[in-house]
N, C-alpha and C positions, 0 to 999 in steps of 0.2 A: 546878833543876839547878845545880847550884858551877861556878862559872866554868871551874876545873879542868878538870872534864870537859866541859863545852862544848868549849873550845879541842881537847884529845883528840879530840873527834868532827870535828872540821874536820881533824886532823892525818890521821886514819883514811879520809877522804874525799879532800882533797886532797894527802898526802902535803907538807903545808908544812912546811919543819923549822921557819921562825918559829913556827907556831904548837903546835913541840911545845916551843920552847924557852919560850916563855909557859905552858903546859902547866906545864912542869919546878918555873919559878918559881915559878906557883901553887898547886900540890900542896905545896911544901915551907913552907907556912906555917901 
C-alpha cells in the first residue's frame, strides 16, 4: 500500500485533517 493511501484510510476512519494533509503531501509527489 503507498503511504498516500494509508494516510487516506486513517483520514476515512478518523476524520483527522492531519492526516489528510499528509495525505495531500504525499500524493503530490
Amino acid at each position: 500500500m503507498l503511504t498516500a493511501e494509508l494516510f487516506w484510510r486513517i483520514f476515512e476512519v478518523t476524520g483527522s485533517i492531519s492526516a489528510y494533509l499528509l495525505y495531500r503531501r504525499y500524493s503530490q509527489q
